[in-house]
C-alpha positions in Angstrom: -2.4 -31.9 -241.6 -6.1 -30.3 -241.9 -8.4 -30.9 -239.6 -11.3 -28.4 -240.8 -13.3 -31.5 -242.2 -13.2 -33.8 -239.1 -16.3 -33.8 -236.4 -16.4 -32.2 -233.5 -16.7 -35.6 -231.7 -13.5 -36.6 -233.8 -11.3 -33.9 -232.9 -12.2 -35.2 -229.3 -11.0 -38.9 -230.0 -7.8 -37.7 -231.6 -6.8 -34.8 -228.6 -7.5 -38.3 -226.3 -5.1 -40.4 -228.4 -2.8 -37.8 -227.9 -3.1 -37.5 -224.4 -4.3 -34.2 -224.5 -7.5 -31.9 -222.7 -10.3 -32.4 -224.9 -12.7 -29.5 -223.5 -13.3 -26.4 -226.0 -15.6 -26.0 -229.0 -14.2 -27.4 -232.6 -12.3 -24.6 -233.1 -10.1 -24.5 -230.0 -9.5 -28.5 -230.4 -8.2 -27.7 -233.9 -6.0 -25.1 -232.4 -4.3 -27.2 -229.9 -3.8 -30.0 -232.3 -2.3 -27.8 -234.6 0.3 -26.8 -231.8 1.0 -30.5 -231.0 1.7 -31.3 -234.8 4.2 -27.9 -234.7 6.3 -29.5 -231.9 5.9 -33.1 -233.1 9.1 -33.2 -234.7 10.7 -33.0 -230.8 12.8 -37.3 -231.0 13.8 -39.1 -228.0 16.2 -42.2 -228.6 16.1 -43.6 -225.4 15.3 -47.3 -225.0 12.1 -48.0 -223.6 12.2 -50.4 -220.0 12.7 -49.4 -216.6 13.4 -45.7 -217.6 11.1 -42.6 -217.4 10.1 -43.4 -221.0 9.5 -46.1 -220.6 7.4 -46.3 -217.9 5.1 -43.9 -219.5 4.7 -46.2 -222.7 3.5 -48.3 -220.1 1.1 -46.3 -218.3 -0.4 -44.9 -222.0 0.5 -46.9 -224.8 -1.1 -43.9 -226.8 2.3 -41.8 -225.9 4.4 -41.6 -228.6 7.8 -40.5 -228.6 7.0 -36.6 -229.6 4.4 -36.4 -226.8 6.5 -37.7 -224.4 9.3 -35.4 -225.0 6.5 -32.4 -225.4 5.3 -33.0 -222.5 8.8 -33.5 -220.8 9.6 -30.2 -221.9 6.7 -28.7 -220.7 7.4 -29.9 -217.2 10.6 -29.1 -216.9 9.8 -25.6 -218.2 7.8 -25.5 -214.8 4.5 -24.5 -216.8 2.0 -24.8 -214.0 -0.7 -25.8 -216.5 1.3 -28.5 -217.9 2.4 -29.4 -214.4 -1.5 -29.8 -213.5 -2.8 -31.7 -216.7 -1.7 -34.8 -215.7 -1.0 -36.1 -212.2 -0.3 -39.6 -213.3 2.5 -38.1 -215.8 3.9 -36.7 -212.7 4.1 -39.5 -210.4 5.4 -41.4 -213.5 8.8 -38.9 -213.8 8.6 -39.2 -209.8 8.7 -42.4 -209.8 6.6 -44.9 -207.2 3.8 -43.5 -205.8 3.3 -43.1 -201.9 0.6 -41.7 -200.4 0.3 -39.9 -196.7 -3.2 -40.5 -195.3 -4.7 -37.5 -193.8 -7.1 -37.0 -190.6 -10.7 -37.4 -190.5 -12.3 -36.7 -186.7 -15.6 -39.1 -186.5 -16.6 -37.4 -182.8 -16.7 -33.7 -184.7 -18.4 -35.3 -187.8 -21.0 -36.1 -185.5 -21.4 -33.1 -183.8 -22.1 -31.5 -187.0 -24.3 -34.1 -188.1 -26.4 -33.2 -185.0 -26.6 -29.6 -185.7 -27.9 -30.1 -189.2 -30.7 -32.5 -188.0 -31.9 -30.0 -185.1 -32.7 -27.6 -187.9 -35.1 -29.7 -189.5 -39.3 -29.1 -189.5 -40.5 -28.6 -186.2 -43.3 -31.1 -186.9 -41.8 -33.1 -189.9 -38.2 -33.1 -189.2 -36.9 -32.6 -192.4 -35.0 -30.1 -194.1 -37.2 -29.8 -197.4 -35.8 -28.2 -200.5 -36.8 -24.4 -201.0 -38.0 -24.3 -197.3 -36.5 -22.4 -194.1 -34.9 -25.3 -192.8 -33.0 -25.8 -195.9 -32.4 -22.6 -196.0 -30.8 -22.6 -192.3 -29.2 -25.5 -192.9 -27.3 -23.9 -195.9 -26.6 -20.8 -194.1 -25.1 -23.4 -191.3 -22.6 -24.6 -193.9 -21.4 -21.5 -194.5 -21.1 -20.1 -191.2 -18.9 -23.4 -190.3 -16.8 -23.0 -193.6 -16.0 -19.1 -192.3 -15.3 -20.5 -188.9 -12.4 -22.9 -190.2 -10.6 -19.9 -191.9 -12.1 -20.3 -195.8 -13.4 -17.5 -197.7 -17.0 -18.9 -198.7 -19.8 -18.1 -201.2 -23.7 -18.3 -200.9 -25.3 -19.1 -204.0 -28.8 -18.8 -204.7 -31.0 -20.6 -207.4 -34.9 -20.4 -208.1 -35.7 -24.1 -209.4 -39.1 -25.7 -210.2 -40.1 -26.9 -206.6 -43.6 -28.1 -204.9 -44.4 -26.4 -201.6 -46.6 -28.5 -198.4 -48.5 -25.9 -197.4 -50.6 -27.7 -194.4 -50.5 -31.5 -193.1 -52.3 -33.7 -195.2 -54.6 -36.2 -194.0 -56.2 -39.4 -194.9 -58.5 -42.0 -193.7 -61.5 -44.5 -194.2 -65.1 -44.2 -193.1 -67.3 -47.2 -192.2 -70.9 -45.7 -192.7 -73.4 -46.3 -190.1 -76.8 -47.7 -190.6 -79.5 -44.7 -189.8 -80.8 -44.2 -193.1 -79.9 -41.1 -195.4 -77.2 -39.5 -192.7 -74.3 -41.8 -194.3 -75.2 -40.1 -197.8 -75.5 -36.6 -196.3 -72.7 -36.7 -193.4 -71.1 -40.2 -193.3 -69.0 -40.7 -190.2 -70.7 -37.0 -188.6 -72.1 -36.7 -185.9 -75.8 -38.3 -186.8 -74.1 -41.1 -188.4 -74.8 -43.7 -185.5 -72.7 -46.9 -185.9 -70.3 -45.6 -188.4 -66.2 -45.7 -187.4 -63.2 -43.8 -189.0 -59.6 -44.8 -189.0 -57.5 -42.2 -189.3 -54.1 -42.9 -190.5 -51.2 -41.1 -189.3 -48.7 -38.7 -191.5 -45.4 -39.8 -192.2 -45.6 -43.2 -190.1 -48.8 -44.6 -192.4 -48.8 -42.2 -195.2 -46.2 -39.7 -197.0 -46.7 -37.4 -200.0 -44.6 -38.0 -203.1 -42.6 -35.5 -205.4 -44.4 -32.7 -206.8 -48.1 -34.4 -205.8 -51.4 -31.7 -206.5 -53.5 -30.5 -203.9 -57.3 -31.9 -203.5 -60.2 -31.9 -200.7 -61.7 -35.4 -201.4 -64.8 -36.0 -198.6 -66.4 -38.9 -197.5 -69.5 -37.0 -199.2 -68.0 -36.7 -202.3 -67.7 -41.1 -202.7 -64.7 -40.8 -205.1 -64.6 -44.5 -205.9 -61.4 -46.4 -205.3 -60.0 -48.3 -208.6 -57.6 -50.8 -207.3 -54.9 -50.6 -210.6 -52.9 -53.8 -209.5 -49.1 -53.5 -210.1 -50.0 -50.6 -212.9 -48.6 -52.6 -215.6 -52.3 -53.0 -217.5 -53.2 -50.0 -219.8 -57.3 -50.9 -220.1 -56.9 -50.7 -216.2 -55.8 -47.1 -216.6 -58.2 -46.0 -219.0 -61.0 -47.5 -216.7 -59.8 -45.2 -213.9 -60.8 -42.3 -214.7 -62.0 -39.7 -212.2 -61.5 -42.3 -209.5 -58.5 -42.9 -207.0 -56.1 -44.9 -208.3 -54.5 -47.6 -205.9 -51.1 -49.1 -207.5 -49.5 -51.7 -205.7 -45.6 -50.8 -206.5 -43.7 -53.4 -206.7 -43.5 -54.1 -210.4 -45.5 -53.6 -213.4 -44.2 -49.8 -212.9 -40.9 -49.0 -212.9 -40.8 -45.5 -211.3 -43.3 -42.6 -209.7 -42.6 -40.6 -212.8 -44.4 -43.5 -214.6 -47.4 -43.6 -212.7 -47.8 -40.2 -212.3 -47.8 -39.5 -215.7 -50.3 -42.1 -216.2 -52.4 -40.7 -213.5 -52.7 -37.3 -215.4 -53.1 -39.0 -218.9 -56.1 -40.7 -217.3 -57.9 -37.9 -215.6 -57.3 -39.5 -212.1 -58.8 -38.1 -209.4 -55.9 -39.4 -206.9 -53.1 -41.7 -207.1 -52.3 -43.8 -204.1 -48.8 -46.0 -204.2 -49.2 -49.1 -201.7 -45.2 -50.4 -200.6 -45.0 -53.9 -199.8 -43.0 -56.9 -199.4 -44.2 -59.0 -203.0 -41.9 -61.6 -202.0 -44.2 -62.8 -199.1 -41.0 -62.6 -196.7 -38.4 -64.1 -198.8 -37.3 -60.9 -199.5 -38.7 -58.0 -198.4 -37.6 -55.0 -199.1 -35.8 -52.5 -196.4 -38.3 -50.4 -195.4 -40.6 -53.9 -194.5 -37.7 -54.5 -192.3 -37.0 -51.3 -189.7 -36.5 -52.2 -186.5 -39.9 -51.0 -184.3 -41.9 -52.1 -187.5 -41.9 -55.2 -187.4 -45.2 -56.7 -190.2 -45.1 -53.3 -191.3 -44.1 -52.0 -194.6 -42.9 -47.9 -193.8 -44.0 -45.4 -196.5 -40.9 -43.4 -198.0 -40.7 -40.3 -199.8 -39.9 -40.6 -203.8 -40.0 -37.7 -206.8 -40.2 -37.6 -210.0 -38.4 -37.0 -212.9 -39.2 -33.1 -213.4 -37.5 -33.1 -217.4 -40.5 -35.5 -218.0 -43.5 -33.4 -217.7 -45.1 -30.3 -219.5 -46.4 -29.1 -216.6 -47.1 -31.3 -212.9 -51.1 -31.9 -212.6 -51.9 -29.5 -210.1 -55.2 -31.4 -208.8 -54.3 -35.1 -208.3 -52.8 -35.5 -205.1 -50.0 -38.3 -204.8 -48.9 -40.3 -201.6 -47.5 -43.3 -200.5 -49.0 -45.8 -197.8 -48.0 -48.3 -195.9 -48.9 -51.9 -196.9 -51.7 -52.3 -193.9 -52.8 -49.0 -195.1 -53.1 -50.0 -198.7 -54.7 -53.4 -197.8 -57.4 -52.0 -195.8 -58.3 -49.3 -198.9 -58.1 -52.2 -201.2 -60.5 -54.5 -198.8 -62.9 -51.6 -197.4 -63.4 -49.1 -199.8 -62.4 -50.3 -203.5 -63.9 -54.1 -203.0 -66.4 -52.9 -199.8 -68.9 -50.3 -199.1 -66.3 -47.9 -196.6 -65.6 -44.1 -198.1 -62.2 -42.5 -198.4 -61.1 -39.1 -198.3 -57.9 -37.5 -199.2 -56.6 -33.6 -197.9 -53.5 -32.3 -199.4 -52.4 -28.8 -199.9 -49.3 -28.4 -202.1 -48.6 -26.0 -204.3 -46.5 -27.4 -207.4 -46.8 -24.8 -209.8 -44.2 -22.5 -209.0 -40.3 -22.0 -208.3 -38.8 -21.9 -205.1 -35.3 -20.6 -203.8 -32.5 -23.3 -203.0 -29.0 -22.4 -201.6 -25.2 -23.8 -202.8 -22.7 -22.8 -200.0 -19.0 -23.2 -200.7 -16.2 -22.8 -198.5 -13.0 -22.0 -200.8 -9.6 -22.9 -200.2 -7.7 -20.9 -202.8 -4.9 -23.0 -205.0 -2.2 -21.7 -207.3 -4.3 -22.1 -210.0 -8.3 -22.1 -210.9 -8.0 -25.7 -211.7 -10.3 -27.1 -209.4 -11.3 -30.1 -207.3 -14.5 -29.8 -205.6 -15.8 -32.1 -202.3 -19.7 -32.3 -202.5 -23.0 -33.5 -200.4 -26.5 -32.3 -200.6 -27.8 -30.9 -197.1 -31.4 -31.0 -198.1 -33.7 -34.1 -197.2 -36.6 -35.6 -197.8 -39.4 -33.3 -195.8 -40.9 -36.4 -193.9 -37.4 -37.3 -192.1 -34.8 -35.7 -190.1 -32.2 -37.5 -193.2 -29.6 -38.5 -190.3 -27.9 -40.5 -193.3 -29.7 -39.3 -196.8 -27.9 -36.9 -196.6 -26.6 -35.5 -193.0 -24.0 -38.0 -193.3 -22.0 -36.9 -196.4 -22.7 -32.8 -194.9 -21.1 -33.8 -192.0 -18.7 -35.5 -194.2 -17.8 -32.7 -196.0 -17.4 -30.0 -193.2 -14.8 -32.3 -191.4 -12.8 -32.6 -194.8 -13.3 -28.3 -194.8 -12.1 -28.2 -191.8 -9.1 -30.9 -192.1 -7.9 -29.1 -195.0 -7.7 -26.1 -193.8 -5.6 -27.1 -191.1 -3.6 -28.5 -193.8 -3.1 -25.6 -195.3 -1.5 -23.8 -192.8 0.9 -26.8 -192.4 1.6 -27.4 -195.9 1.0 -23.8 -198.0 -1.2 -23.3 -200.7 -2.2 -25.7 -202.6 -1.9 -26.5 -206.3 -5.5 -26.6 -207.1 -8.3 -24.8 -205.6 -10.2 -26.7 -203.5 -13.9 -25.9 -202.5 -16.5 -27.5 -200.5 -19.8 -26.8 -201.6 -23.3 -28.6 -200.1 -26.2 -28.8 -202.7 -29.9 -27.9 -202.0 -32.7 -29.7 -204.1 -31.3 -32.9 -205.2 -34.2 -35.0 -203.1 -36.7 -33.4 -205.7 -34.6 -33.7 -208.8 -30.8 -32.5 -208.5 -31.6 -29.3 -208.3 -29.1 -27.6 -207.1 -25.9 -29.0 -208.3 -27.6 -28.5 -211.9 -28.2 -25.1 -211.1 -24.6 -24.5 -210.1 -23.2 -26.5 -212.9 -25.5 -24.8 -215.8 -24.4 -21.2 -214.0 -20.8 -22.2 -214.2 -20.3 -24.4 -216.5 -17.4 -22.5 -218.8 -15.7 -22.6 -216.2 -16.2 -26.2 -215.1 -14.9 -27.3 -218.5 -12.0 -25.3 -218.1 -10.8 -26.0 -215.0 -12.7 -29.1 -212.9 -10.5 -31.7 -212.2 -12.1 -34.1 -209.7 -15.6 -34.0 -208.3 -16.1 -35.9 -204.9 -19.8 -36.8 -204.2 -20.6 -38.0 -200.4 -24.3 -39.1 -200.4 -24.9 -41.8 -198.0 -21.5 -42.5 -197.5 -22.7 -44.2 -194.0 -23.1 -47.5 -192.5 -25.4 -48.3 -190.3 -23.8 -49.1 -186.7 -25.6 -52.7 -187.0 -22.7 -54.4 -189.1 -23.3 -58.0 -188.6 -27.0 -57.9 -189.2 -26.8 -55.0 -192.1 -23.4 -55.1 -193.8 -20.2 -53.3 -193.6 -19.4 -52.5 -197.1 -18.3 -49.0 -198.5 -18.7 -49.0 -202.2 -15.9 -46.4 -204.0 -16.2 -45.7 -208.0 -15.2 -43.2 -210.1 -15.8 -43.1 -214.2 -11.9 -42.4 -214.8 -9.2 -45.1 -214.2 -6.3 -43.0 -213.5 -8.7 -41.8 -210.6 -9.5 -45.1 -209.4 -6.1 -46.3 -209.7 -5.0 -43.9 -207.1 -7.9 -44.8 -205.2 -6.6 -48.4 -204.6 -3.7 -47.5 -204.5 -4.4 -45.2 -200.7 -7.0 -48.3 -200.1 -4.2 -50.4 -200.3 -2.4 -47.9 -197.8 -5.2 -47.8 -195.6 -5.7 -51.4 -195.2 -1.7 -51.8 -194.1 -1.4 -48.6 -191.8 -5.5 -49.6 -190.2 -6.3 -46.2 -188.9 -8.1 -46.9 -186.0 -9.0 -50.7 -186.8 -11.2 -49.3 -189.5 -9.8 -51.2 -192.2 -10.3 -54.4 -190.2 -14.1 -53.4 -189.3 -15.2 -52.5 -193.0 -15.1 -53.9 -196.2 -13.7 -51.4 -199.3 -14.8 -52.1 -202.5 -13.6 -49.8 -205.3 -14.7 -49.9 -209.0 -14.5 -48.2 -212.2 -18.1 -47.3 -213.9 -16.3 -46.0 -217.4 -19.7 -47.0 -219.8 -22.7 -45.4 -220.8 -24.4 -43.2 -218.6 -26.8 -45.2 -216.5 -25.5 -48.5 -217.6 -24.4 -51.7 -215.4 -20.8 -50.2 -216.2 -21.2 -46.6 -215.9 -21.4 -43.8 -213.9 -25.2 -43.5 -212.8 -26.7 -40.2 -212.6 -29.2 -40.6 -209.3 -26.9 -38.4 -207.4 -25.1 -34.6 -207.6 -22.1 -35.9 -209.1 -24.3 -36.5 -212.0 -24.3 -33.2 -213.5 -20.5 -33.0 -212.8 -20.2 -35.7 -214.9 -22.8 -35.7 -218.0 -23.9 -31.8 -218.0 -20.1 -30.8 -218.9 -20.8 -32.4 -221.9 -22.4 -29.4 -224.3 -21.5 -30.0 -228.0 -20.9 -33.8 -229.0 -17.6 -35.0 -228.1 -17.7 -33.5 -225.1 -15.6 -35.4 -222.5 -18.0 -36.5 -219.3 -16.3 -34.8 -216.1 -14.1 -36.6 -213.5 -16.4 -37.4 -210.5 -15.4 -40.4 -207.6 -18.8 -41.1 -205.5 -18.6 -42.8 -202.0 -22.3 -45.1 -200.6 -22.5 -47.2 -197.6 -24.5 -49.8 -196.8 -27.4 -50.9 -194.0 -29.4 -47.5 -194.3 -33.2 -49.6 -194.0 -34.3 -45.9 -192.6 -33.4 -44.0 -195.9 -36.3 -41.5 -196.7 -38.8 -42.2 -194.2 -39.4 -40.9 -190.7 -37.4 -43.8 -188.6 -33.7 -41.8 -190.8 -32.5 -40.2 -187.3 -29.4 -40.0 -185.1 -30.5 -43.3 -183.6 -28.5 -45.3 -185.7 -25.8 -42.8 -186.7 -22.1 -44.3 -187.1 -20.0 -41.3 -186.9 -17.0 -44.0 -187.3 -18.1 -45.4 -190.8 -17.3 -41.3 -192.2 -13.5 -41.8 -191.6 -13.2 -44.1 -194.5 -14.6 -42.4 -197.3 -13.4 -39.1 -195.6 -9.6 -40.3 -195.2 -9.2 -42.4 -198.6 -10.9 -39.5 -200.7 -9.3 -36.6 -198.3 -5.9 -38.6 -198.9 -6.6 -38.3 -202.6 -7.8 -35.1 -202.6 -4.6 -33.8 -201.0 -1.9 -36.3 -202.9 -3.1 -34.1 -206.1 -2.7 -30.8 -204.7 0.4 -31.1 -202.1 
């Protein structure tokens, strides 16, 4: 058979019929199904039921009798590629599968949880992409993977990244009534009768992704154009050279959106207002932190970076709190009061984000690779988004390479690799992924992702669930398969205290049933996939629940659950080591 006239994309679908890898360009997919038809002619006669055979016809129906016995042979032979292509094949010839569930220590987790949140922002307490404090943070990593016995790499990537250069501020003047100081100094000294309130960074007011830099003045009377929910387009074109206040909580679907709109208008700043539209029915998580009780919390967001030409370098861009927004909306855009606005970023440019690895070398190059991000928003010390999965994923380093010197090198190489950049756009993990990506194809087996793989120590009031989903079904298979495990042998009552949910997102990227990509096992996944036909990567992605604090300034070790780590730490560390032991 000739398969010069097929697709690309074709090639693929028949190599996946045939149970075989689908990575390569066309001709390397013509090539191996070229050596599949020369050993096609390869018969087994046995009857198909409880034997080998037939439990494979079971497992893939696509398995003919020739593939079977092809891949039988290759088996036998000992081929350590062949022996690594398929780890369901092999627990199929080895009949029932057990798993042994490995260690995961909540008490260190923690400890290196608190290490990474004392290197955040002296003032702001985060660990901002591009900044020192990631920077230390990454070089933390490092140092810790070196410490547990694992060779370990430091890469480096410049990314398009916005820079805070000083504290912005905000906040309202009420003009007094001596007449022409409130047009030549409102709220100065000579202005008798006038009041300010000034609104406090990070607790009232937060900048958002890739904002511009402006010094609006109470002098200047840049008027306020309350937009509504940003959902009308004549509103927009009215706004022009004004501040833009959008209330966000429909009408626009993202900060991307309004941001754009903002430039395509001529804005002269672009406030976002969070609150609860529901009236209390059901308000959204930051309206309900603990110690802010009527308050709606202003969180960090970005932007999508793929979406602009270039980011408008004068419109500054922040978040407020709904009080905050309320009283702009009242006293300056429907009243007589004066607003003014300082930032000082600097979005223009590229900045320097760090991928450390720690490396456990395997009998092959085929690889499974554990991952977190160990940046975080700058306005927050990121105790859960993410400290938790970093944490996560140095006790996993650390349990593995204990395991190695109990169980030998293993079959794959294993690495453990913490990402900078993803709060401003996945940086990082796209960086490492674009720079390595022949390799990925080649060789990636499994991708772990553990971003918020926490839950909050308030389980009655907040949830206990643990949400585990992977985008191939032999993965998640296995996965219920060591849940099942888990739940019978209970490590530590853990099983009995949280509930385990595991799924399999096989669709469309971003749709109900498939894999999203709003975290960095999204590149893992869908940036494999260069020429059409392309297979996606295999990727398995742990979240928890109850995390109210996520992205604003309340995310600290306050309501850390070091437990709540063991369970995505021991069912994916179980996994992790089933395929390479």
């Amino acid at each position: 058979m000739t398969y010069d006239d097929h697709t690309s994309a074709e090639l693929a679908e028949m190599l996946k019929q045939r149970g075989l890898p689908q990575s390569g360009n066309k001709s390397e997919r013509i090539a191996r199904l070229s050596e599949a038809d020369a050993a096609g002619g390869i018969a087994d006669n046995s009857e198909q039921g409880s034997t080998i055979l037939g439990r494979i016809q079971n497992q893939f129906p696509w398995a003919s009798v020739p593939v079977i016995a092809v891949v039988g042979i290759l088996v036998i032979g000992g081929a350590g590629s062949a022996i690594l292509f398929s780890d369901e094949i092999m627990a199929i010839f080895e009949g029932e599968t057990t798993y042994e569930l490995t260690d995961f220590d909540p008490v260190q987790a923690r400890v290196f949880a608190e290490g990474l949140v004392a290197l955040g922002h002296p003032e702001w307490k985060g660990r901002m992409s591009g900044t020192l404090e990631e920077h230390n943070a990454a070089q933390s990593n490092f140092d810790n993977f070196t410490s547990f016995g694992l060779s370990a790499t430091m890469d480096t990537f410049a990314v398009p990244m916005f820079e805070i250069l000083e504290e912005p501020t905000l906040s309202i003047c009420s003009p007094g009534n001596v007449p022409g100081w409130s047009e030549v100094a409102p709220c100065g000294p000579g202005d008798l009768g006038s009041s300010q309130s000034i609104f406090t960074h990070r607790e009232d007011f937060v900048i958002q992704g890739y904002s511009g830099t402006a010094d609006i003045r109470y002098v200047d009377d840049v008027p306020v154009t309350d937009l509504g929910n940003g959902s009308e387009d004549q509103d927009w074109s009215s706004a022009a050279l004004t501040i833009g206040l959008v209330f966000g909580q429909g009408g626009v679907t993202s900060n991307t959106e309004i941001f754009l709109r903002a430039q395509a208008n001529d804005l002269s700043a672009l406030i976002l207002v969070t609150y609860d539209a529901s009236g209390g029915a059901n308000p959204p998580n930051n309206c309900k932190i603990t110690g802010d009780e009527g308050r709606c919390v202003p969180y960090f967001k970005s932007v999508d970076t793929s979406q602009f030409e270039n980011f408008p370098d004068g419109i500054p861009f922040i978040m407020v709190s709904d009080q905050v927004g309320f009283q702009i909306r009242d006293d300056v855009a429907n009243g007589s009061s004066l607003l003014s606005i300082t930032t000082n970023v600097d979005n223009q440019g590229e900045r320097d984000v760090k991928v450390p690895c720690g490396v456990l070398p395997g009998k092959s190059d085929k690889l499974i690779i554990f991952g977190a991000h160990h940046d975080t928003v700058y306005n927050g010390p990121g105790a859960v988004d993410d400290t938790s999965g970093t944490a996560s994923v140095l006790e996993l380093a650390r349990q593995f390479a204990k395991m190695a010197d109990d169980r030998g090198e293993p079959k794959y190489t294993i690495k453990f690799c913490t990402w900078g950049g993803e709060e401003e756009g996945l940086h990082g993990s796209k960086a490492y992924v674009s720079a390595y990506v022949t390799a990925l194809q080649e060789n990636l087996r499994l991708y772990i992702n553990l971003d918020m793989n926490h839950v909050d120590i308030d389980l009655e009031t907040r949830g206990n669930g643990v949400w585990l989903f992977g985008n191939d079904r032999g993965d998640t298979k296995h996965i219920e398969g060591i849940v099942d495990t888990f739940k019978r042998e209970n490590p530590r009552g853990l099983a009995s205290s949280y509930s385990i949910n595991v799924d399999t997102k096989d669709g469309p990227k971003n749709s109900p049933d498939g894999m999203p990509y709003n975290s960095d096992h999204g590149p893992f996944v869908y940036d494999l996939q260069r020429e059409e036909g392309d297979p996606p990567g295999r990727a398995i992605v742990c979240y928890g629940s109850g995390s109210w604090e996520y992205h604003t300034y309340h995310d600290d070790m306050d309501r850390f659950n070091e437990e709540s780590l063991a369970v995505s730490g021991i069912i994916y560390g179980t996994y992790a080591a089933w395929l390479s032991w």
